[in-house]
Phi, psi and omega in degrees: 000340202255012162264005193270139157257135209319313178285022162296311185223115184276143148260131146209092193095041170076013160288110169261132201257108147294083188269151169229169186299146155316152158301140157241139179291139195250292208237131141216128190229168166245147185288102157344302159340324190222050182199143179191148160316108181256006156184158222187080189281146140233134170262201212253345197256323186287163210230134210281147174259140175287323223237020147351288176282331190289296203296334201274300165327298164323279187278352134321313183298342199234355348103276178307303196280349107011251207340308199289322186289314172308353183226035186045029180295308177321301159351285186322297183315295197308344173251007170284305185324286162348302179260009172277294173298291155355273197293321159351301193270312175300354176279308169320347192101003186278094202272321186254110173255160184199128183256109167268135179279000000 
């Protein structure tokens, strides 16, 4: 709510005309917590990378959010936003709301 701007959302003819932002993924992580190296080969002539588990993370992480995107998650949010607002507005008295791109 707080990128929607006052020329965002028009009244006209007892319409409310509604632009709204694209959805966006603010965060995809993994829980530390619950996520750990379940094995961790080196051989004797190769040389350890330090920062392994950081790099393994990283590209798990970039990875969840592939998945997400690949699977309409943006979508989803904008038509979650969409009926969120919808009824929002309409508690307000906005009997016709209409969300424009």
């Amino acid at each position: 709510m707080e990128k929607i701007q006052p020329g965002d959302m028009q009244l006209a003819n007892g319409v409310l005309q509604v632009r709204l932002p694209p959805a966006e993924i603010f965060v995809a992580t993994l829980n530390n917590e619950k996520s750990y190296v379940y094995d961790r080969n080196t051989g004797i002539l190769t040389k350890s990378v330090q920062d392994l588990e950081t790099l393994a993370r990283q590209a798990a992480e970039m990875e969840i959010l592939k998945a997400a995107n690949e699977d309409g998650i943006l979508e989803q949010a904008q038509g979650n936003a969409e009926l969120f607002l919808y009824k929002f507005f309409q508690a307000l008295g906005y009997k016709d709301v209409v969300f424009v791109k």
